[in-house]
The first five atom37 places (N, CA, C, CB, O) and aatype in JSON, in Angstrom:
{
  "aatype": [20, 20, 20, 20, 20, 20, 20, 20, 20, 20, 20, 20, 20, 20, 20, 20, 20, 20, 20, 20, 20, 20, 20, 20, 20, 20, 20, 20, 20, 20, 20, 20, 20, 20, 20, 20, 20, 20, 20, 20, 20, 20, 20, 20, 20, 20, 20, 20, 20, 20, 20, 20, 20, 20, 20, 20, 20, 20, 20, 20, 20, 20, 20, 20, 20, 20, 20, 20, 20, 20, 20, 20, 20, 20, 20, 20, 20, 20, 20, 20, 20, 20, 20, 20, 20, 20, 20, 20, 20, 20, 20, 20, 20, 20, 20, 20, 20, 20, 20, 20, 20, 20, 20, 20, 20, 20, 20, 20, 20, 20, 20, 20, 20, 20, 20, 20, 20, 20, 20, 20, 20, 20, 20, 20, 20, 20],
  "atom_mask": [
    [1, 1, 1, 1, 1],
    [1, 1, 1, 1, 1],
    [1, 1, 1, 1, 1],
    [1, 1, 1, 1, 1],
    [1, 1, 1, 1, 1],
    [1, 1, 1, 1, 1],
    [1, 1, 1, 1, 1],
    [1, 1, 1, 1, 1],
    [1, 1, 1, 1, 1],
    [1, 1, 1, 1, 1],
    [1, 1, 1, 1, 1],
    [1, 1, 1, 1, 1],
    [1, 1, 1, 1, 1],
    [1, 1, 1, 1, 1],
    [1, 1, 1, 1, 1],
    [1, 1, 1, 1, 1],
    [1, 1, 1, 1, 1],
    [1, 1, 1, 1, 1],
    [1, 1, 1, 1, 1],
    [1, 1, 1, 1, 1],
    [1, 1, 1, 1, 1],
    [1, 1, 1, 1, 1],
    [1, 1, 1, 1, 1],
    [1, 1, 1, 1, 1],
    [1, 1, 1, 1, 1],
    [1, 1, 1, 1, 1],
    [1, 1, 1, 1, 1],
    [1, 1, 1, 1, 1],
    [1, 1, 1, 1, 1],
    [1, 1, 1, 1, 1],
    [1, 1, 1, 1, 1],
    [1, 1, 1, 1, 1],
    [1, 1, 1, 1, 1],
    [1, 1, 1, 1, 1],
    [1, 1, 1, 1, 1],
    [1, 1, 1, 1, 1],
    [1, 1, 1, 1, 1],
    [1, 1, 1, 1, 1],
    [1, 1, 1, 1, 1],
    [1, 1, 1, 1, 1],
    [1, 1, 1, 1, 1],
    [1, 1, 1, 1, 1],
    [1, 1, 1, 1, 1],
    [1, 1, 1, 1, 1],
    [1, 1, 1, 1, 1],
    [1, 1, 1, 1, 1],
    [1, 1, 1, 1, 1],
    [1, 1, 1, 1, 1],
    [1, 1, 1, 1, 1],
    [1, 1, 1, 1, 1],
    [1, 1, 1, 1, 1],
    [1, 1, 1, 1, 1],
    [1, 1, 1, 1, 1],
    [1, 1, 1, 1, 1],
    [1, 1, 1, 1, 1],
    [1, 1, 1, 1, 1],
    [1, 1, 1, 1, 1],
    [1, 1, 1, 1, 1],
    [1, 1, 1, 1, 1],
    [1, 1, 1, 1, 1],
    [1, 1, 1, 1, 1],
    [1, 1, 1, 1, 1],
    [1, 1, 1, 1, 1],
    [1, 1, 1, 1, 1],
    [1, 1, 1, 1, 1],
    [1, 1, 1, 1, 1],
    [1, 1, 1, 1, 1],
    [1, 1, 1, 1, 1],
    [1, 1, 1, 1, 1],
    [1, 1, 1, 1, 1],
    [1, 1, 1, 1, 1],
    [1, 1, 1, 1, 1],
    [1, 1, 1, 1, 1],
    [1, 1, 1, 1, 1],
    [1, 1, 1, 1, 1],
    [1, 1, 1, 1, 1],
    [1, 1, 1, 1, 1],
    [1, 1, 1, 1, 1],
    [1, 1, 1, 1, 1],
    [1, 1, 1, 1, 1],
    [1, 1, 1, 1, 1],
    [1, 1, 1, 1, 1],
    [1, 1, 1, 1, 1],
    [1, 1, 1, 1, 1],
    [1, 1, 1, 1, 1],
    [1, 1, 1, 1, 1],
    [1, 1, 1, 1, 1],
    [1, 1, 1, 1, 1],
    [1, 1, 1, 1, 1],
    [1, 1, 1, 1, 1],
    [1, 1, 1, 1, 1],
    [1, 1, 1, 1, 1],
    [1, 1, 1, 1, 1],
    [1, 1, 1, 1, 1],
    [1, 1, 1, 1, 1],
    [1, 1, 1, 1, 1],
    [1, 1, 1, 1, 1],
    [1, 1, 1, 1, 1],
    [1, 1, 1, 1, 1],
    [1, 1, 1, 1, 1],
    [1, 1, 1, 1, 1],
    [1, 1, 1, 1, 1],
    [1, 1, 1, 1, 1],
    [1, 1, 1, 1, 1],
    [1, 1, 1, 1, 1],
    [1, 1, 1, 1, 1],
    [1, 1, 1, 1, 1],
    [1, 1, 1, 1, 1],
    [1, 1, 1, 1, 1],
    [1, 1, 1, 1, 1],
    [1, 1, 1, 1, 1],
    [1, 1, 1, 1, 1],
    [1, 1, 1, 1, 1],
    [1, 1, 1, 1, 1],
    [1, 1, 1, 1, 1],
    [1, 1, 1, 1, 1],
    [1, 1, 1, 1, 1],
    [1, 1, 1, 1, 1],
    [1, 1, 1, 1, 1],
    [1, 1, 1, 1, 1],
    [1, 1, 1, 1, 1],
    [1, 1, 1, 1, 1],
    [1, 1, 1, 1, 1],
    [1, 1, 1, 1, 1],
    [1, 1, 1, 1, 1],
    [1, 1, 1, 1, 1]
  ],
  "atom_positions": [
    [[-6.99, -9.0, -42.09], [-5.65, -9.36, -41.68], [-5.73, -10.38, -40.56], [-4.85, -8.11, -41.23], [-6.43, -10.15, -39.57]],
    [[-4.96, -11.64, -40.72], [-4.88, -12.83, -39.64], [-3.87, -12.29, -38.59], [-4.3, -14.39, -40.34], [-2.99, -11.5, -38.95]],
    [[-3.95, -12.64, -37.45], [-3.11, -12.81, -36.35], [-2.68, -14.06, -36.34], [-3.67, -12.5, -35.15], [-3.35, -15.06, -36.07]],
    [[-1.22, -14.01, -36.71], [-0.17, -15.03, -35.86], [-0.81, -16.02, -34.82], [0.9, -14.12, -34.94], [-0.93, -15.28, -33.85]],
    [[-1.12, -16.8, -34.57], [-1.17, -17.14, -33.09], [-0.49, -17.15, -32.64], [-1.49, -17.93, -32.63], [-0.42, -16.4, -31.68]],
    [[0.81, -18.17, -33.0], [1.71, -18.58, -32.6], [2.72, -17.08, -31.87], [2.21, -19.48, -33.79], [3.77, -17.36, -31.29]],
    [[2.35, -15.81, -31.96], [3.09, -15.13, -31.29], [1.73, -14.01, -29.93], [4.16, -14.22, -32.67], [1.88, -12.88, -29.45]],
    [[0.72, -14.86, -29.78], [-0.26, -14.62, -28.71], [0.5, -14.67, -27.3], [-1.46, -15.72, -28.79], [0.6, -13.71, -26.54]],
    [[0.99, -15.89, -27.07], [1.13, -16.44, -25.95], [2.64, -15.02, -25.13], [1.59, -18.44, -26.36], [2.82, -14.4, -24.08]],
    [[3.3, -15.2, -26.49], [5.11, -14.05, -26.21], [3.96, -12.92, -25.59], [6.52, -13.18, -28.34], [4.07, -12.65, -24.39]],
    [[2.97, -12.32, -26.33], [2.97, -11.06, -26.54], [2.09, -10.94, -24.82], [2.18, -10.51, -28.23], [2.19, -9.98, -24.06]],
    [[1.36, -12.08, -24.58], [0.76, -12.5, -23.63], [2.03, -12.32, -22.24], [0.18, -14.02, -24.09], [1.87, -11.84, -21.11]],
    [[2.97, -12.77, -22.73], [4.0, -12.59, -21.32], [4.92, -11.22, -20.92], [5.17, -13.74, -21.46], [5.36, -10.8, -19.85]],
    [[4.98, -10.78, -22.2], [5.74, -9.41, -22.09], [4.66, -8.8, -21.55], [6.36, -8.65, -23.45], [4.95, -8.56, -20.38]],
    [[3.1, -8.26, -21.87], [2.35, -7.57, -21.2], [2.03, -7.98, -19.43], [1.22, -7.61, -22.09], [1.86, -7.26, -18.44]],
    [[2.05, -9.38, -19.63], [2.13, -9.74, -17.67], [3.41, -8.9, -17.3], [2.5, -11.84, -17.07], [3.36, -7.82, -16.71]],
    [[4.52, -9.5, -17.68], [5.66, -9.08, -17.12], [6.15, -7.51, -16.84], [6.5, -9.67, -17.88], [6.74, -7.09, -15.84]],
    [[5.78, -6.88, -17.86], [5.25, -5.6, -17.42], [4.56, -5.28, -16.18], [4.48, -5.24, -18.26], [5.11, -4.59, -15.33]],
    [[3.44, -5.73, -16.04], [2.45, -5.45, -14.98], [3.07, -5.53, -14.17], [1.39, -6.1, -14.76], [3.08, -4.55, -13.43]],
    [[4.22, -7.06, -13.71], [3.87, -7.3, -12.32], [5.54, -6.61, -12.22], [3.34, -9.19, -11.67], [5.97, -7.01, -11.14]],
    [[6.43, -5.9, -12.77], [7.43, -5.27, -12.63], [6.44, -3.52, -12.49], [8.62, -5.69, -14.01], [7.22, -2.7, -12.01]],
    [[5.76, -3.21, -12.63], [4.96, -2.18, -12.21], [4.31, -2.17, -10.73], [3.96, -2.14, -13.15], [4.44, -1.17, -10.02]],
    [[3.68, -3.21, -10.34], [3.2, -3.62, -9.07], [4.62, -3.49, -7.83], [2.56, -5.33, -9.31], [4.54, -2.91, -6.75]],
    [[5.66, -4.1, -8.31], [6.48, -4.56, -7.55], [6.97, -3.03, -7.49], [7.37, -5.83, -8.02], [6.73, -2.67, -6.34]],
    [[7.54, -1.96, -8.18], [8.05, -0.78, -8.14], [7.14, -0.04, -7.41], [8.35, -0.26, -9.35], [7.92, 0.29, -6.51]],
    [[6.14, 0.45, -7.13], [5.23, 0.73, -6.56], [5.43, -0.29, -5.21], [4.03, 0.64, -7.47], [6.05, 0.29, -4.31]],
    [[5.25, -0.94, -5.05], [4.84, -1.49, -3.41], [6.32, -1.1, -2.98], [4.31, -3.53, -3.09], [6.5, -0.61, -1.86]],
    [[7.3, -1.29, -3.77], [8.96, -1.3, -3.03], [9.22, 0.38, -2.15], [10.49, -1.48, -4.7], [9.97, 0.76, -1.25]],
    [[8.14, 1.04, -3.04], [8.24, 2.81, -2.63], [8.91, 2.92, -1.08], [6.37, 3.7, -2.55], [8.28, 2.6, -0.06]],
    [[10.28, 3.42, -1.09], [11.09, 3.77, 0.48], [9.54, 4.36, 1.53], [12.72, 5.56, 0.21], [8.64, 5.01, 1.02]],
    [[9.56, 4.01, 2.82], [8.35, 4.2, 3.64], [9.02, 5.6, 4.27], [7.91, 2.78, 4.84], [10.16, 5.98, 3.99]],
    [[8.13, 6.28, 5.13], [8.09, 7.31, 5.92], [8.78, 6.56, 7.31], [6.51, 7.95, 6.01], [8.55, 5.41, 7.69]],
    [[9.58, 7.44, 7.88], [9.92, 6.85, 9.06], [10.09, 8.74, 9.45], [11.46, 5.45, 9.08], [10.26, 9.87, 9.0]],
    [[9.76, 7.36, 11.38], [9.55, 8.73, 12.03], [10.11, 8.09, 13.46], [7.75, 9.47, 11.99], [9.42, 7.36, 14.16]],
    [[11.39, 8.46, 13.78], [12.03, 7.92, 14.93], [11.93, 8.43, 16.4], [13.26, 7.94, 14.63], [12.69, 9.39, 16.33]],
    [[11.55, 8.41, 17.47], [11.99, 8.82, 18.6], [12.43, 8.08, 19.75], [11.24, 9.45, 18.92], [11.74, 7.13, 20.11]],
    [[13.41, 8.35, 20.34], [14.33, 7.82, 20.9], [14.78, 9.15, 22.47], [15.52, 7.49, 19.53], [15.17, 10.32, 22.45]],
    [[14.45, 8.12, 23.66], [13.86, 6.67, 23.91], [12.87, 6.92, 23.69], [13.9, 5.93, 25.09], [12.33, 8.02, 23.75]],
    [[12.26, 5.42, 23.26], [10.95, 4.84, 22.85], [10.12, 5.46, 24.08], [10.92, 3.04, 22.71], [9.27, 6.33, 23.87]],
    [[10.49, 4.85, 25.69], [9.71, 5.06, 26.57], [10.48, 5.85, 27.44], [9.15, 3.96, 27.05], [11.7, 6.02, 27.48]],
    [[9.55, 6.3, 28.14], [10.19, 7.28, 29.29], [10.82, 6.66, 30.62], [9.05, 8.25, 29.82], [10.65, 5.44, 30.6]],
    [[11.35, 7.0, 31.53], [11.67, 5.84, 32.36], [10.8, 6.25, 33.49], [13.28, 5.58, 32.74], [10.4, 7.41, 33.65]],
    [[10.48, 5.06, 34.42], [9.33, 4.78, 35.28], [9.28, 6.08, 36.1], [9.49, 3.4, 36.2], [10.18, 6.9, 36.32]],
    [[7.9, 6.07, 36.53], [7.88, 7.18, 37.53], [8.6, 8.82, 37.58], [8.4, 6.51, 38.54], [8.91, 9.55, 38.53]],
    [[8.68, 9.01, 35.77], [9.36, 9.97, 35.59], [7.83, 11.4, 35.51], [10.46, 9.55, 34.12], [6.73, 11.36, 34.95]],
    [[8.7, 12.79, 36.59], [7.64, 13.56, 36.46], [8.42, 14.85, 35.63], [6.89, 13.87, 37.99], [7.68, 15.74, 35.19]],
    [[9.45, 14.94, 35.48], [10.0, 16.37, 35.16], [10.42, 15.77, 33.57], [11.51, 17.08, 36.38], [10.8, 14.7, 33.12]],
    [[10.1, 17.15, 33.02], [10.11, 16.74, 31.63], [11.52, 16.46, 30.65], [9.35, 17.79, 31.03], [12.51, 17.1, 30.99]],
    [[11.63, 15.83, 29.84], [12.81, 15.25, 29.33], [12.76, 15.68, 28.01], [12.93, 13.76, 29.48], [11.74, 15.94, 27.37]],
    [[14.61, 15.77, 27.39], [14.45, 16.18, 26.08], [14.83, 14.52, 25.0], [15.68, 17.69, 25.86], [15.89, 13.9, 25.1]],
    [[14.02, 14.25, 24.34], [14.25, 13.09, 23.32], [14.92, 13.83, 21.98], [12.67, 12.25, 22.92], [15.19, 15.02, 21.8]],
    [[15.09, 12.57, 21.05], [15.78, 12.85, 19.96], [14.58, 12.42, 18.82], [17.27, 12.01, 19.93], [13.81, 11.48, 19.05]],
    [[14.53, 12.92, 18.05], [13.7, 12.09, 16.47], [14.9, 12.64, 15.76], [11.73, 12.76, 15.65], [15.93, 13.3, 15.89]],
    [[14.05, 11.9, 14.83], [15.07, 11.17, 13.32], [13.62, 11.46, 12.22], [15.72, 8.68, 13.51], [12.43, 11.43, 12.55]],
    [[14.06, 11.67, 11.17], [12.38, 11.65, 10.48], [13.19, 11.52, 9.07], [11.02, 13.43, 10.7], [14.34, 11.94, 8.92]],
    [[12.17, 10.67, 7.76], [12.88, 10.89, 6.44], [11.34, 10.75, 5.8], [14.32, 9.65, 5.9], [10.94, 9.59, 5.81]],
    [[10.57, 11.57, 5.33], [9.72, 11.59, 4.18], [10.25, 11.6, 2.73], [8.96, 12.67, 4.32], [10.43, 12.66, 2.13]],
    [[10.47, 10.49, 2.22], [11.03, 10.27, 0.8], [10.17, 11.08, -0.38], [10.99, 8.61, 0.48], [10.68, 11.3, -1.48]],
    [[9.04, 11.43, -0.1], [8.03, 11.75, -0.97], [7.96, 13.22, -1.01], [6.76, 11.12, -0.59], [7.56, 13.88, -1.97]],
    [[8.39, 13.7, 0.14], [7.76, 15.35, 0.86], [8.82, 15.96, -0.1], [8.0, 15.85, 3.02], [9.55, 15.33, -0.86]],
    [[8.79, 17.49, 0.09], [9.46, 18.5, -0.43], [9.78, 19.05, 0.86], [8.74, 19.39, -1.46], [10.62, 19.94, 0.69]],
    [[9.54, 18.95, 1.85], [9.49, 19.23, 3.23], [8.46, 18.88, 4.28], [9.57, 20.38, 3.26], [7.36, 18.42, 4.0]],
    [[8.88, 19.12, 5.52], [7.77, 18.59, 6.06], [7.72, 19.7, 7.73], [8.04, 16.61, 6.21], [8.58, 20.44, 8.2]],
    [[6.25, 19.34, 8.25], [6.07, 19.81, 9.36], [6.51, 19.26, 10.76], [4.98, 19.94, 9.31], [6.86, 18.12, 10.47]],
    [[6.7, 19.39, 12.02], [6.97, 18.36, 13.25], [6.19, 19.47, 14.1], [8.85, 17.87, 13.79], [6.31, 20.68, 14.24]],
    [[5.08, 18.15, 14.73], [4.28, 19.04, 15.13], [4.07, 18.61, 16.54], [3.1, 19.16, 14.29], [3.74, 17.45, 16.33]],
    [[4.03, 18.78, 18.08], [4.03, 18.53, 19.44], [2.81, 19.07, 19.9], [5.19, 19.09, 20.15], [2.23, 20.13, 19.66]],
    [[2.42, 17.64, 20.91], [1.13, 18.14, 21.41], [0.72, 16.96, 22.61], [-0.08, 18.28, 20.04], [1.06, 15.78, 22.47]],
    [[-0.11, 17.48, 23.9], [-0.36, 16.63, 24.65], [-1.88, 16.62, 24.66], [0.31, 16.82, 25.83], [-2.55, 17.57, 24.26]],
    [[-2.57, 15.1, 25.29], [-3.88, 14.97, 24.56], [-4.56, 16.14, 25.1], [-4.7, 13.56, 24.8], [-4.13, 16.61, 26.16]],
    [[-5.55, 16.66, 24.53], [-6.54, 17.28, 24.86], [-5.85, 18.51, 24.09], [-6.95, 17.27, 26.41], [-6.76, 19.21, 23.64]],
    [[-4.66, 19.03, 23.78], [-4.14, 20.41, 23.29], [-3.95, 20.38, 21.9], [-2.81, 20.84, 23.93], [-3.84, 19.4, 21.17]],
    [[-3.94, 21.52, 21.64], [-4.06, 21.44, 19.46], [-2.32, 21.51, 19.32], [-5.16, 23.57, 18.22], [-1.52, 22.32, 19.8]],
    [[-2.09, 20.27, 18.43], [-0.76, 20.08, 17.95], [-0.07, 22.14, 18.0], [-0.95, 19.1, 15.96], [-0.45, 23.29, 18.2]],
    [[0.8, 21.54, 17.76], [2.28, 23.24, 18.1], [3.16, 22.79, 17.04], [3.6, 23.35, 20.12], [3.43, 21.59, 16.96]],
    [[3.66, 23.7, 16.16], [4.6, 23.62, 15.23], [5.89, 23.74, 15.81], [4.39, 24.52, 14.27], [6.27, 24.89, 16.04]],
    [[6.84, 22.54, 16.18], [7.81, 22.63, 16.41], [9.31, 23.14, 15.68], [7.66, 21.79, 16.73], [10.22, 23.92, 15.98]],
    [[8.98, 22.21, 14.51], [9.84, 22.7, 13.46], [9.39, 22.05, 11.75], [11.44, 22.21, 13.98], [8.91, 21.01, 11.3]],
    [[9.83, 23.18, 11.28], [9.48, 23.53, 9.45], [10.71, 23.18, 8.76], [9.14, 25.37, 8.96], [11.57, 23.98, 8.4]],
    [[10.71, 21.86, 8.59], [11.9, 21.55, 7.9], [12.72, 20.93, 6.15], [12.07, 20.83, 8.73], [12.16, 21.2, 5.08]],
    [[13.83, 20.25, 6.21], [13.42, 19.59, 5.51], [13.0, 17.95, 5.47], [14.07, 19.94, 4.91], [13.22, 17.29, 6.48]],
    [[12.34, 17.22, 4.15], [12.09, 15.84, 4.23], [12.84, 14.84, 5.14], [12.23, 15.44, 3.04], [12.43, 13.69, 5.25]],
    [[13.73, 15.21, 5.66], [15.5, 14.24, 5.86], [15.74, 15.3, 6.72], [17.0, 13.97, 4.27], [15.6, 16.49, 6.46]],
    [[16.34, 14.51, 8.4], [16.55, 14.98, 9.41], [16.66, 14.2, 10.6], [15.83, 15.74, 9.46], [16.53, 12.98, 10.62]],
    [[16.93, 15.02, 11.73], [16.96, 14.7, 12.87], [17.21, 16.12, 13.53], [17.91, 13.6, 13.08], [17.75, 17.09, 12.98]],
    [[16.6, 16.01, 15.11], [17.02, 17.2, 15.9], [16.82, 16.46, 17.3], [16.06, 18.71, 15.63], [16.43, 15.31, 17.49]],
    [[17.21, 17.47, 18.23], [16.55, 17.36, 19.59], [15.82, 18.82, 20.37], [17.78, 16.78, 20.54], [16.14, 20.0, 20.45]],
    [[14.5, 17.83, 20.93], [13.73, 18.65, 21.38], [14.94, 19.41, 22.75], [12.2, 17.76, 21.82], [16.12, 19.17, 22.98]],
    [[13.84, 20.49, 23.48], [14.42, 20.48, 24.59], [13.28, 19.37, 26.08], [14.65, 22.33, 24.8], [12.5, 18.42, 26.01]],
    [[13.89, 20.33, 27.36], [13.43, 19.65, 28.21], [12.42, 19.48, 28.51], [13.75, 19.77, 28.9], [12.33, 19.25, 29.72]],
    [[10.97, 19.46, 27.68], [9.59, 19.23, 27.55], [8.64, 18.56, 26.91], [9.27, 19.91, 27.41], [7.59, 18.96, 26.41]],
    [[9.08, 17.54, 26.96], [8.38, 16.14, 26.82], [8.44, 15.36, 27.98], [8.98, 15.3, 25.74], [9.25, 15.19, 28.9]],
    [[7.06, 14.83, 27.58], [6.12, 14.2, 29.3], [5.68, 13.27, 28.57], [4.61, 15.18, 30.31], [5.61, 13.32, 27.35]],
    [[5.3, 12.14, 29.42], [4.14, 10.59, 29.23], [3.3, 11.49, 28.4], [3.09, 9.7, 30.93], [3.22, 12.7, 28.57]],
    [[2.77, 10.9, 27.63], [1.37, 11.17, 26.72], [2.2, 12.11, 25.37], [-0.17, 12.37, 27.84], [1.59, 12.29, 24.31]],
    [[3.15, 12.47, 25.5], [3.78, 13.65, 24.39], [3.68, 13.04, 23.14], [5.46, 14.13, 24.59], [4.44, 12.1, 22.88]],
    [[2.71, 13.48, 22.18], [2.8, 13.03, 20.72], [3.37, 13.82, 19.85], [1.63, 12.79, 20.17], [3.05, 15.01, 19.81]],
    [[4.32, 13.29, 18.99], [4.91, 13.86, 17.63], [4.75, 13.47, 16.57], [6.01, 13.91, 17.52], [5.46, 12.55, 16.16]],
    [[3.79, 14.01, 15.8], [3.3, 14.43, 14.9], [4.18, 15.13, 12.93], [2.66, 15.32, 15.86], [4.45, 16.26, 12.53]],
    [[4.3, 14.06, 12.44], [4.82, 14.8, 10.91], [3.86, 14.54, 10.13], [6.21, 14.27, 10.12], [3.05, 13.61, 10.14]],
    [[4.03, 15.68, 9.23], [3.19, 16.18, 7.77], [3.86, 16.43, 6.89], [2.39, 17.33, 7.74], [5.07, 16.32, 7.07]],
    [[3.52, 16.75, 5.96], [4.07, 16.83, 4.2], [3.79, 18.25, 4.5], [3.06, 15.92, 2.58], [3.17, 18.79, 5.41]],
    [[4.52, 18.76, 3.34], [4.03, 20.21, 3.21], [2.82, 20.94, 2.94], [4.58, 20.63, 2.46], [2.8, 22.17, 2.83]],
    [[1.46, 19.92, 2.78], [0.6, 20.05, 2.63], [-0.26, 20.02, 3.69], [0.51, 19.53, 1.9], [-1.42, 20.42, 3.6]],
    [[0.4, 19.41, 5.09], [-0.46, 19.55, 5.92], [-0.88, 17.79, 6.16], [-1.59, 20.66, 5.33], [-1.72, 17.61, 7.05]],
    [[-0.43, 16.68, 5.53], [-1.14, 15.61, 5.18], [-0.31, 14.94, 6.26], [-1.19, 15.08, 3.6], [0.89, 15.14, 6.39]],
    [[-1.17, 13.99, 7.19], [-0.12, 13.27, 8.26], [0.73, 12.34, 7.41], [-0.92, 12.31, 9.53], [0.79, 11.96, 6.24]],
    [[1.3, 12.17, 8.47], [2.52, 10.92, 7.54], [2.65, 10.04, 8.2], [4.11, 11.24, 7.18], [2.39, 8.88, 7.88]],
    [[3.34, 10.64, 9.94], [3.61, 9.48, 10.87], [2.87, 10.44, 12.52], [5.8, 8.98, 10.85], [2.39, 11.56, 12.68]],
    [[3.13, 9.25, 13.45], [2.39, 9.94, 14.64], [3.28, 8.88, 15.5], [0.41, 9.91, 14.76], [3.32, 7.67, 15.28]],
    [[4.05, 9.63, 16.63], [4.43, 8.67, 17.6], [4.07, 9.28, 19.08], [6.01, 8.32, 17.42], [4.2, 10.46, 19.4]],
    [[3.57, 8.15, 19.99], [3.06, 9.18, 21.09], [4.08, 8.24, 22.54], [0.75, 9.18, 21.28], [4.38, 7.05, 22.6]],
    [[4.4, 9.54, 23.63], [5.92, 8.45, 24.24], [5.03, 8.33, 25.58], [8.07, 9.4, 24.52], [4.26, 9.21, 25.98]],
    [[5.24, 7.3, 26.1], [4.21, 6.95, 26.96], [5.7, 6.34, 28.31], [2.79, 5.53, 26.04], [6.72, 5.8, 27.89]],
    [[5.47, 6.59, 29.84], [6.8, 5.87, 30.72], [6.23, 4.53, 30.74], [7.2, 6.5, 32.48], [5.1, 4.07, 30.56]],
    [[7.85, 3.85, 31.15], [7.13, 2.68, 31.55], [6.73, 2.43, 32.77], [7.71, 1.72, 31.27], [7.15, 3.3, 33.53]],
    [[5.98, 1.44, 33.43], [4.76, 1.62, 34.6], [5.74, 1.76, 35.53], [3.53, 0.32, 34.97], [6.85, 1.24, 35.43]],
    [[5.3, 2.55, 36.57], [6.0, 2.83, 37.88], [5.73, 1.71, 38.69], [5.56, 4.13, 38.59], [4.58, 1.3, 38.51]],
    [[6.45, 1.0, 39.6], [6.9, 0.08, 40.32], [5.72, 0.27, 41.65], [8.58, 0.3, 40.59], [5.73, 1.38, 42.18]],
    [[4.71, -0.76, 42.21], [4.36, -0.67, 43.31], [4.8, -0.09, 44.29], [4.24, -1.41, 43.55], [5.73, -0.84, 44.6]],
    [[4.79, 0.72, 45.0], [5.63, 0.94, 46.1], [5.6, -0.38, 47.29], [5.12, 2.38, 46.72], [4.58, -1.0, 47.58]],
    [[6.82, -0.6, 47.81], [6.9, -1.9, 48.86], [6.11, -1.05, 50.4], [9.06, -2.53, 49.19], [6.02, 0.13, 50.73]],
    [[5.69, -2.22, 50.98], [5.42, -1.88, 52.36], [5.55, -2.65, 53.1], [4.44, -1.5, 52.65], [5.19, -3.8, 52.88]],
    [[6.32, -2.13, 54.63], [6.68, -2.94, 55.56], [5.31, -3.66, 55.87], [7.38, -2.19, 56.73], [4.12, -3.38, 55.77]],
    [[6.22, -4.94, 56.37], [4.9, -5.66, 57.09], [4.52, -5.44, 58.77], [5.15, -7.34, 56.92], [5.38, -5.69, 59.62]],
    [[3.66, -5.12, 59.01], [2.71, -4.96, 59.91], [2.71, -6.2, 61.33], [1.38, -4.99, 58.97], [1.86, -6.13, 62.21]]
  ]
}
C-alpha cells in the first residue's frame, strides 16, 4: 500500500499542533501561592506580631501550614483546606518561617518574614 504524500505535510501539522497545544496546557498550570502580609516587619520591632497569609494550592486536596523559627522543627499551625486565608496570633518574630505542604507532606511554598533594618541610633556631638 502507497502513502499519499501529498497528505504527509497536513498530517505533519496536526501532530505538531497537538504537541505544542499540550506543552502550552501544562506550563499554563495555575501556580501555588503563598501570601503573607506584611511582607516585613517594621524596624526595630521586638514583641511579637500577628500577620495575615492567604494560601491557594490548586493541585492539593488540602494542605498543611506549618510555623517555625530557625534552629526549631516546623509546628503544625493549621490543617486545612487547598484555598484560604487566616490570621496568626501575636507570635511572629524576624526570622518566622511559614511553611505549606500538600497533604502528603510535599513542600509547596516557604516564606520567611525578616524586619526591616533598625535605624543607627544618632549621637550627640561631643
Amino acid at each position: 500500500m502507497r502513502t499519499d504524500r501529498r497528505f504527509l505535510p497536513k498530517a505533519f501539522d496536526v501532530v505538531l499542533t497537538a504537541a505544542a497545544l499540550i506543552v502550552l496546557c501544562v506550563a499554563w498550570r495555575p501556580r501555588v501561592t503563598l501570601i503573607v502580609s506584611p511582607t516585613r516587619l517594621p524596624a526595630c520591632q521586638t514583641v511579637p506580631v500577628s500577620v495575615d497569609i492567604a494560601w491557594n494550592a490548586p493541585y492539593a486536596r488540602s494542605v498543611g501550614i506549618l510555623i517555625y523559627q530557625l534552629g526549631d522543627e516546623p509546628k503544625l499551625w493549621l490543617a486545612t483546606a487547598a484555598q484560604g486565608s487566616a490570621k496568626t496570633g501575636p507570635w511572629i518574630m524576624d526570622g518566622t518561617t511559614v511553611l505549606l505542604t500538600d497533604q502528603d507532606g510535599r513542600r509547596l511554598a516557604r516564606r520567611t518574614l525578616e524586619s526591616e533594618k533598625c535605624p543607627l541610633p544618632v549621637t550627640a556631638a561631643q
